[in-house]
Wavefront OBJ file of the C-alpha trace (Angstrom):
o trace
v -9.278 -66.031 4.335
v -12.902 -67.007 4.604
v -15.823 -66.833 1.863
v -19.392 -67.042 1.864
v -22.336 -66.945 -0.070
v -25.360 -64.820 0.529
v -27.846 -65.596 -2.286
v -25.777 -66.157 -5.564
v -23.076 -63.653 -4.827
v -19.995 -64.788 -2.747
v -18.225 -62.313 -0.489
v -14.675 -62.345 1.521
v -13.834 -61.673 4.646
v -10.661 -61.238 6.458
v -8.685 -59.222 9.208
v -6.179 -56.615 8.694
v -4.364 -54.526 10.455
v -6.629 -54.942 13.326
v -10.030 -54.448 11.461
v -12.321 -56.811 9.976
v -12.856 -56.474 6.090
v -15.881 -57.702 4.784
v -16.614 -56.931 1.306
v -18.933 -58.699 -1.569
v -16.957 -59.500 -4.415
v -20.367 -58.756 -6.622
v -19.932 -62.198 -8.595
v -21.920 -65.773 -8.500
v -18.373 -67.568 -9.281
v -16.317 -68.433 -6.189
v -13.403 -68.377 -8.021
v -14.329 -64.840 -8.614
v -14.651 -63.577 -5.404
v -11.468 -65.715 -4.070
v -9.286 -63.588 -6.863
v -10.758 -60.603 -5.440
v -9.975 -60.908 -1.982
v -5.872 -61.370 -3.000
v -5.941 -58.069 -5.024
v -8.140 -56.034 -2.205
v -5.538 -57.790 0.726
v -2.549 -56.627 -1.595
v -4.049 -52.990 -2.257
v -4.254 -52.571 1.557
v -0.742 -53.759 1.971
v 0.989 -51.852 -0.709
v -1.575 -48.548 0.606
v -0.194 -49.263 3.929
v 3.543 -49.308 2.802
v 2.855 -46.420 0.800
v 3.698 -48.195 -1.765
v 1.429 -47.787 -5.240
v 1.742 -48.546 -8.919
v 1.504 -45.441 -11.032
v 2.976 -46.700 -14.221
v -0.604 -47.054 -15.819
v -1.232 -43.625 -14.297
v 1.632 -42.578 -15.956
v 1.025 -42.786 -19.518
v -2.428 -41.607 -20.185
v -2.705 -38.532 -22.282
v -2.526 -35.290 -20.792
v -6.421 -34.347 -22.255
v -7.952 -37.180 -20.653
v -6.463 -35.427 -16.934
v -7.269 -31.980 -17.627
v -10.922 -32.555 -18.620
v -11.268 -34.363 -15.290
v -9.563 -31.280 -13.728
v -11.806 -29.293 -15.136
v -14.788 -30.833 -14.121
v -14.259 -30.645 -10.381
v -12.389 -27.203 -10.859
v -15.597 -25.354 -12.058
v -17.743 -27.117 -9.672
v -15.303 -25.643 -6.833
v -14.731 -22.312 -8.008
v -17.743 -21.368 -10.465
v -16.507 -17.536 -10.645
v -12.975 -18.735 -12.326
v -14.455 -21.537 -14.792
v -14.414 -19.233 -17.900
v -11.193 -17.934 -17.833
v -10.095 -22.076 -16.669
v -11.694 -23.206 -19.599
v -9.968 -20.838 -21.987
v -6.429 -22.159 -20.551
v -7.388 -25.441 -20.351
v -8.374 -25.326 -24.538
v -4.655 -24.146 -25.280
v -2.987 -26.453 -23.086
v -5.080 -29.435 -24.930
v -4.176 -27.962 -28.262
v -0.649 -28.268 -27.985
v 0.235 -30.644 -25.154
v -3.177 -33.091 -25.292
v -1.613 -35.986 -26.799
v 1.636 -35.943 -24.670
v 1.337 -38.600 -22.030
v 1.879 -37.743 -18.708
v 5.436 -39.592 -18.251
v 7.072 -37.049 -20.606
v 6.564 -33.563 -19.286
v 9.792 -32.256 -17.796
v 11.374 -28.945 -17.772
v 12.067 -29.172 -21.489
v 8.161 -29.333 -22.716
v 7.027 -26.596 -20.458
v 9.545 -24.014 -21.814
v 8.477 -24.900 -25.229
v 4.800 -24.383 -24.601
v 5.829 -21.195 -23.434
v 8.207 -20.482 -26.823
v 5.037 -21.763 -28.862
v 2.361 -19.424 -27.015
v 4.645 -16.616 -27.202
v 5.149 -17.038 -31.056
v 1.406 -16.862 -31.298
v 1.285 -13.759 -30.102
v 0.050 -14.277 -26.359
v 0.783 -12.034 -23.617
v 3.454 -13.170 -20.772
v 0.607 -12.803 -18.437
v -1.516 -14.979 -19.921
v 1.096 -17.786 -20.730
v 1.822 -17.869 -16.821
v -1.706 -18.350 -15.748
v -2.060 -21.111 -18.476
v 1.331 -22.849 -16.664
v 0.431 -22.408 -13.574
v -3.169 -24.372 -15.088
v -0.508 -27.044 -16.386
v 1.485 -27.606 -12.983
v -1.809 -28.536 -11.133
v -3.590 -30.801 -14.012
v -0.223 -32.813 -13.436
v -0.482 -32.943 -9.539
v 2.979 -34.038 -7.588
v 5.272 -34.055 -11.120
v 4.245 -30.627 -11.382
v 5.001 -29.722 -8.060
v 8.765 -30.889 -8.896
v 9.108 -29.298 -12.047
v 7.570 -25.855 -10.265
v 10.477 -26.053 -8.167
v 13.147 -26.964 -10.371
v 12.110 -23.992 -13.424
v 11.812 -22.064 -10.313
v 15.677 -22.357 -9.618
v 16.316 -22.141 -12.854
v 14.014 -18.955 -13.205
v 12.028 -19.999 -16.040
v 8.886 -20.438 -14.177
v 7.267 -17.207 -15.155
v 7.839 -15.204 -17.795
v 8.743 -11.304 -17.476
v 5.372 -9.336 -17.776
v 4.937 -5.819 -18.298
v 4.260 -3.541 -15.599
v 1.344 -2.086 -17.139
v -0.208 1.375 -15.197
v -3.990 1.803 -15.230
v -5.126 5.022 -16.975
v -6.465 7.561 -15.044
v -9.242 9.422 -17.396
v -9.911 13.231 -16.865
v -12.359 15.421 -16.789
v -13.273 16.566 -19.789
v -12.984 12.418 -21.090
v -15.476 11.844 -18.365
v -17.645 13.987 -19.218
v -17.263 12.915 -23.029
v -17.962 9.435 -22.428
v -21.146 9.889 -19.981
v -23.130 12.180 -22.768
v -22.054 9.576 -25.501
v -23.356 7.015 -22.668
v -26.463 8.845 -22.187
v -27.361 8.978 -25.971
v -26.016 5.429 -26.785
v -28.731 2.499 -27.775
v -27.964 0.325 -25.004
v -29.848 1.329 -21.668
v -27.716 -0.564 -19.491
v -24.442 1.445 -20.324
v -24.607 5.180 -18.752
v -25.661 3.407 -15.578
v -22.724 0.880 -15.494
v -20.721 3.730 -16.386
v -21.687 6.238 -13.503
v -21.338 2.856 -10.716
v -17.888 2.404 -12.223
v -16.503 6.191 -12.418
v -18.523 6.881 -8.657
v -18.790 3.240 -6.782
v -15.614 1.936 -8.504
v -16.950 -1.380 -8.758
v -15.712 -4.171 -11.010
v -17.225 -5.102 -14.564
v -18.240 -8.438 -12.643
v -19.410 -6.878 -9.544
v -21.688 -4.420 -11.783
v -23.174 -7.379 -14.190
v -24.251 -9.110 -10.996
v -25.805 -6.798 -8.832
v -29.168 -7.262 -7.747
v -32.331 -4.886 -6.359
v -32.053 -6.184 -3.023
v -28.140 -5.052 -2.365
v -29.391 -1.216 -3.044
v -30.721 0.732 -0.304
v -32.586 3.727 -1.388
v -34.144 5.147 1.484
v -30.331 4.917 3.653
v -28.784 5.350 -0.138
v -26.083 2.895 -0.095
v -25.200 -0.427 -2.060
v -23.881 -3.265 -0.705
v -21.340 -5.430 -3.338
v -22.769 -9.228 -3.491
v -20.461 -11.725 -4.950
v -16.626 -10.038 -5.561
v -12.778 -10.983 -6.767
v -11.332 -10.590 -3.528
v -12.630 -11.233 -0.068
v -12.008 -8.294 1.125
v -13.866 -6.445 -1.724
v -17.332 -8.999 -0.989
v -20.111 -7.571 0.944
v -18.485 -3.947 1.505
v -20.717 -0.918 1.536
v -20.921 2.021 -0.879
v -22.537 5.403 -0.240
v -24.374 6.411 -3.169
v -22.910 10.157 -4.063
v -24.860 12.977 -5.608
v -23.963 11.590 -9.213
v -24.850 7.821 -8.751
v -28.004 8.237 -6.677
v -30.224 10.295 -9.854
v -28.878 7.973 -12.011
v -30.146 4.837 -10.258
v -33.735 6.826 -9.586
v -33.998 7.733 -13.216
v -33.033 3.568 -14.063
v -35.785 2.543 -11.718
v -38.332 4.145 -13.750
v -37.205 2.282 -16.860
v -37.197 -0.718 -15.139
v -40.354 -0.229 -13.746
v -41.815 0.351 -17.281
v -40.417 -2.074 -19.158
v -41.175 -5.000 -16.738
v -43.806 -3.852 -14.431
v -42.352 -4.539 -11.170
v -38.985 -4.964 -9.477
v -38.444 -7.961 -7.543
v -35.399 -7.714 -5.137
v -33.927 -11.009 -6.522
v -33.541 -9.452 -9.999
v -30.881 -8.309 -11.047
v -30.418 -4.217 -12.182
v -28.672 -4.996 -15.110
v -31.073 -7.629 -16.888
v -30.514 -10.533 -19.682
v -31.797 -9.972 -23.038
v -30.891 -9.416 -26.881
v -31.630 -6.791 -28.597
v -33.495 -5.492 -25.357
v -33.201 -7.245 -21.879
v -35.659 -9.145 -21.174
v -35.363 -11.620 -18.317
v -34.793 -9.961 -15.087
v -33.626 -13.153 -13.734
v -30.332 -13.501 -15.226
v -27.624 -10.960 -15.583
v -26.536 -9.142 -18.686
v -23.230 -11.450 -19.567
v -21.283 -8.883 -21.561
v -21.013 -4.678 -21.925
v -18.182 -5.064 -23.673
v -19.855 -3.796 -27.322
v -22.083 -0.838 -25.329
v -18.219 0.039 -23.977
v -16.535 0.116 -27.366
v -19.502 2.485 -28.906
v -19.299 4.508 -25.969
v -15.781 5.241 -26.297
v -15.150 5.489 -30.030
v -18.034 8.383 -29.975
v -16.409 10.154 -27.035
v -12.938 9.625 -29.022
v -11.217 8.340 -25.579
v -8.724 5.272 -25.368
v -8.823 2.942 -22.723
v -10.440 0.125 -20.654
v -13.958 -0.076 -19.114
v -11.297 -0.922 -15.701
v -9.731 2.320 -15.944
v -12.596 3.618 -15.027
v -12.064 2.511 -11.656
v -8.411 3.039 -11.543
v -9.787 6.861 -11.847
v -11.751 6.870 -9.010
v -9.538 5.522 -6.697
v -7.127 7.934 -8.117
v -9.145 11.143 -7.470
v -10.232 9.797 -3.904
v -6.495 9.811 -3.353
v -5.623 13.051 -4.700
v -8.823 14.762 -2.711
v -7.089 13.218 0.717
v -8.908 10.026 1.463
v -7.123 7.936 4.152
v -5.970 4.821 3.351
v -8.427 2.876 5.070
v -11.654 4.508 3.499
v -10.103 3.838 0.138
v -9.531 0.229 0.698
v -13.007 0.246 2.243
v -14.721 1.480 -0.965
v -12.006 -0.539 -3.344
v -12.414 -3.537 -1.748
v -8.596 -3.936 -1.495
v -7.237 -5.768 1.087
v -3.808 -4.933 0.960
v -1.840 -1.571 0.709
v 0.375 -2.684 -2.091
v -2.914 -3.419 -4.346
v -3.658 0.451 -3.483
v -0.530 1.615 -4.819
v -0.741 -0.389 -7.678
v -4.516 1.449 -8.304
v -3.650 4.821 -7.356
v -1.997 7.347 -9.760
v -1.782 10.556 -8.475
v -1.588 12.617 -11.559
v 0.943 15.153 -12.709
v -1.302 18.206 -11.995
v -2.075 17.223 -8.639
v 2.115 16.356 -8.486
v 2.519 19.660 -10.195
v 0.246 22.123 -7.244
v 2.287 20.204 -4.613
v 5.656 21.390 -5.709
v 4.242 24.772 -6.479
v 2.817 24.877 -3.529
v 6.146 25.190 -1.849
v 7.910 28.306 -4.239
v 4.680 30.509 -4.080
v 5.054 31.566 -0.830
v 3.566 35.029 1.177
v 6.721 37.979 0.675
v 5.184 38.923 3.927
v 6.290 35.688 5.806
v 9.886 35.482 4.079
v 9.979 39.488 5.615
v 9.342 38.323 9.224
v 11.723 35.552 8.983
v 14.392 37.592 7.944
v 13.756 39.943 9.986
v 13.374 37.732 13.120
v 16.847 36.244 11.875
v 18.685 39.464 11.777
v 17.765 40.104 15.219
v 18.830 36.907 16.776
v 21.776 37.453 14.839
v 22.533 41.065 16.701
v 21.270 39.227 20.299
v 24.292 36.785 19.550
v 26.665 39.552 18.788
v 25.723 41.323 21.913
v 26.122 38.497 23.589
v 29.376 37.758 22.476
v 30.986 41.246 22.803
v 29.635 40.909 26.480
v 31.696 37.761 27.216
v 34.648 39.090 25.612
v 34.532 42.538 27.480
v 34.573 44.549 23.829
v 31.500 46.057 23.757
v 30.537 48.198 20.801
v 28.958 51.801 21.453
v 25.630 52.401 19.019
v 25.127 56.190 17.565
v 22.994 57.055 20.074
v 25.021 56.129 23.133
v 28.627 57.372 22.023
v 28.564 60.748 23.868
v 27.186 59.028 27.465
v 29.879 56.407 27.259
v 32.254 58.487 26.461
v 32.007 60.092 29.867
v 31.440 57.149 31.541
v 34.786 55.713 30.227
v 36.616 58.225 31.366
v 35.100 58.457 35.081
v 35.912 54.313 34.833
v 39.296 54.835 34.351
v 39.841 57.791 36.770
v 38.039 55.048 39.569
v 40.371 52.431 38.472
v 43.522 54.594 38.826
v 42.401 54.884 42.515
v 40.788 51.860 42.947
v 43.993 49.708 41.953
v 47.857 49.824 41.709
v 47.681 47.871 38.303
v 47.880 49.538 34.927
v 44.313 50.618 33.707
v 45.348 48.991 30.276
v 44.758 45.522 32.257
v 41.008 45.598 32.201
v 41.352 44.676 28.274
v 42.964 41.312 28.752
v 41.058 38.785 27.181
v 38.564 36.654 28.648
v 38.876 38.931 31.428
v 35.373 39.457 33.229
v 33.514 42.610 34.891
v 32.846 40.579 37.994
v 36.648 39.893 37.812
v 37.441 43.140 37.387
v 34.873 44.415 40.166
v 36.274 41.557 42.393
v 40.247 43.352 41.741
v 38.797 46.428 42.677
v 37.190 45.285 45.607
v 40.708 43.571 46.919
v 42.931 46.166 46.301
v 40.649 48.687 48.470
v 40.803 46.705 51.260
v 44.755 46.712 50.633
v 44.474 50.237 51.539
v 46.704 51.477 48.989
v 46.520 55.025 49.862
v 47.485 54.312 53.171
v 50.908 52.167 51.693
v 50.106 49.021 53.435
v 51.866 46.144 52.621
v 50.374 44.059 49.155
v 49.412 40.392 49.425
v 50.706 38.198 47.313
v 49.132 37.259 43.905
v 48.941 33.919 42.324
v 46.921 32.593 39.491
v 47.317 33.725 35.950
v 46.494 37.322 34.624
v 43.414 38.844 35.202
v 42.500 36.610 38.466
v 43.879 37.594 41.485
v 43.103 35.027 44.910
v 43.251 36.325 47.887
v 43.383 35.077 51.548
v 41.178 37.932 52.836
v 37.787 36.725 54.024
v 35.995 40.065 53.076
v 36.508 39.905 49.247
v 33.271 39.655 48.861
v 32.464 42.790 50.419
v 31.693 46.029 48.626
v 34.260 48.342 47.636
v 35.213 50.945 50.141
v 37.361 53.287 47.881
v 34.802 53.571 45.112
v 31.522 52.126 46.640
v 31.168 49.535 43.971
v 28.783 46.220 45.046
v 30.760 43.149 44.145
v 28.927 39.946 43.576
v 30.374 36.777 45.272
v 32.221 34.337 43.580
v 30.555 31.593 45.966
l 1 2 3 4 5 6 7 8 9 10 11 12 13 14 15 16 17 18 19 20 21 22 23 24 25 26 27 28 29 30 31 32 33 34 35 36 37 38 39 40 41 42 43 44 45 46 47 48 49 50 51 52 53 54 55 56 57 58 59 60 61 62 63 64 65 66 67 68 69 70 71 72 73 74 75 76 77 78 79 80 81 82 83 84 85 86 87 88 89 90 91 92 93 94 95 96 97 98 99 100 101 102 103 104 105 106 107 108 109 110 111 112 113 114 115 116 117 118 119 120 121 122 123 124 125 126 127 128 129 130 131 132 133 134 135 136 137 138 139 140 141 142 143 144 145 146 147 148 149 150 151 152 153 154 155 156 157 158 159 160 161 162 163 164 165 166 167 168 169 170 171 172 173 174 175 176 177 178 179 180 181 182 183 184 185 186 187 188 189 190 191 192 193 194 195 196 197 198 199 200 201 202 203 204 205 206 207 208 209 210 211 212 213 214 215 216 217 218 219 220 221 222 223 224 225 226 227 228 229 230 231 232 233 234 235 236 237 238 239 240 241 242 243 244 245 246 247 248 249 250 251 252 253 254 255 256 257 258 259 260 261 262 263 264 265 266 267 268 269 270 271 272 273 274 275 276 277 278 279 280 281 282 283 284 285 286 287 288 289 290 291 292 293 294 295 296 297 298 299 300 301 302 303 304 305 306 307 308 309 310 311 312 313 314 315 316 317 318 319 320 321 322 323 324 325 326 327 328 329 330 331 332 333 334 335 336 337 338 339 340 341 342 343 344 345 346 347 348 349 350 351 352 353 354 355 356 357 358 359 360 361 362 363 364 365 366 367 368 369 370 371 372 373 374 375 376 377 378 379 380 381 382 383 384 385 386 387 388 389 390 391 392 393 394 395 396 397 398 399 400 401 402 403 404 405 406 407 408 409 410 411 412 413 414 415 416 417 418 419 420 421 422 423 424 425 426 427 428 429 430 431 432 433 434 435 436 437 438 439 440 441 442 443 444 445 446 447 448 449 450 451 452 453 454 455 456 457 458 459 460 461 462 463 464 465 466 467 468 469 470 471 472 473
């Protein structure tokens, strides 16, 4: 240990852990600085040990941690600080006085009993815990594990589908847009039911991320990442509706600056173009109260993305005008309605008589092709109407060539399985037997209907009736 005095003030130096601390103790008393240096050489030890007193940590109240949360929370994440703030007020309100040392399992469920007696949503009360797990840093961490097992982390919320509005309500609300008092409305309205943008990503937008003369807008600042910076082609709808805006604008503050913002600050009337309108919430009510139509100013873009869906949008494009970045968030957004549900399925029964005709037709005959087929392998064949006379006669010369052509009964040739080439391969063996001439018969093996033969010219044609047998190979 060494100290020194520069001035009035004495300082300490010493060596740890391989590097030199030098460090002024900011105090004229030696005795001072000397008390100093043991309490900074045992904070480096204990640091390096990991190794740290957090008793007094411990038991301060749980408002005096979430206001210093807060503080750094808003200054990181600017866009969330509202809705922060909100959660932050109700979890001072009922937990602010509890010290830090006795949150466990136990006081979390009962903030969550307490909230939900007031009347809160599930959805809400797990945001605002999810708020109380981080303001409490590594004892929150354990008790987000341990209500996880215990699955009381989150509460059960409500799987709540976005409304899809139709026609007829559209058209409803934009005429009861276009007459309300509010000039900021039937514009926010047409970018939400034809851009699908977000209240926030509406309130925000500025001159300079709307191109006129390639007519697109590009989205500034957004919820997701995926939905920041993406490009929207202005449609038929939106692109009269921004021209006939500009001229307002242009009237009621002279110019338009690209930094302003479309949607301007001001009450009654806007009034400073440099800061954004912060609510349409009231315009929104009016608007749909007059039009007589229930639902949420978000809903409006749940019906866009609904419609792109239904009119046969791929994926992709639909994510690329949502801003999703995920196709689960898609399905959650899309709701393909029950008349678009209800053409598909007719779609199916109302089919051309003329095509169910040709099918049947086409099946009947493949059906007589597969008869035919199968009479020929079974040597049955059936005579039609017209033929009946012709193979009449040509049974009958048949048999009177098989009576000479063989020694075998002509009731033979109907065994089954029994083939013509068989048959014409018989023939063509017992000419060559010379039966007429009462030479002696070779002998037969094999079962009925095949006879083998040692001859070599089998395969000949038939002498006694001039038939042309095909080789057996």
């Amino acid at each position: 240990m060494s100290l020194f005095r520069r001035s009035d003030i004495w300082w300490y130096e010493f060596w740890f852990a391989g590097r030199r601390i030098q460090e002024s103790s900011k105090s004229p008393s030696k005795t001072i600085a000397k008390n100093a240096e043991q309490k900074r050489r045992r904070e480096l030890e204990e640091g390096f040990n990991n190794f740290t007193d957090t008793r007094r940590e411990r038991v301060r109240t749980f408002s005096d941690v979430a206001d210093e949360f807060f503080n750094g929370y808003k200054l990181r994440l600017p866009n969330s600080a509202v809705f922060a703030d909100y959660a932050i007020d109700h979890l001072k309100r009922l937990l602010g006085s509890k010290m830090l040392v006795d949150f466990n399992e136990a006081a979390v469920i009962k903030y969550q009993n307490d909230r939900l007696d007031e009347g809160t949503s599930p959805k809400t009360i797990n945001e605002e815990v999810g708020f109380l797990l981080r303001i409490l840093g590594e004892p929150g961490d354990i008790l987000r594990v341990r209500l996880r097992k215990r699955k009381m982390l989150k509460l059960k919320v409500r799987n709540t589908i976005g409304k899809t509005y139709s026609d007829d309500e559209k058209k409803r609300m934009l005429e009861e847009a276009r007459k309300a008092r509010s000039p900021h409305i039937y514009l926010a309205l047409t970018l939400a039911l034809n851009a699908g943008m977000r209240d926030a990503e509406i309130k925000t937008l500025t001159w300079a991320q709307i191109n006129f003369g390639k007519e697109f807008l590009a989205v500034g600042r957004s919820k997701t990442e995926g939905g920041e910076g993406r490009t929207i082609p202005l449609n038929s709808a939106l692109l009269p509706a921004l021209t006939e805006y500009v001229a307002w604008y242009t009237d009621q503050f002279g110019e338009i600056q690209p930094e302003w913002y479309v949607f301007p600050f001001g009450k009654p009337r806007p009034s400073d173009p440099t800061r954004p309108v912060t609510t349409l919430k009231t315009a929104w009510t009016n608007v749909r109260a007059n039009a007589k139509v229930t639902g949420r100013f978000h809903d409006n873009r749940h019906t866009l993305i609904t419609e792109l869906a239904e009119s046969g949008a791929g994926d992709q494009t639909i994510m690329d005008i949502a801003g999703h970045v995920s196709k689960q968030m898609l399905k959650h957004y899309s709701h393909i309605r029950m008349e678009a549900k209800r053409t598909a399925l007719e779609s199916i029964v109302k089919k051309p008589m003329s095509t169910d005709a040709s099918i049947q037709q086409n099946g009947q005959a493949e059906g007589s092709l597969q008869k035919s087929l199968h009479g020929l392998q079974n040597g049955a064949t059936r005579p039609t109407s017209n033929h009946a006379t012709a193979q009449s006669a040509n049974s009958a010369t048949a048999k009177k060539t098989a009576q000479q052509c063989s020694e075998l009964p002509v009731n033979t040739q109907h065994f089954e399985g029994e083939s013509l080439q068989k048959s014409l391969q018989s023939c063509n063996f017992e000419a060559h037997r010379g039966v007429g001439r009462g030479r002696k018969s070779k002998k037969r093996i094999g079962s009925s209907g095949r006879t083998r033969t040692y001859n070599p010219s089998v395969n000949r044609g038939c002498v006694g009736c001039g038939a042309h047998v095909f080789s057996l190979g």
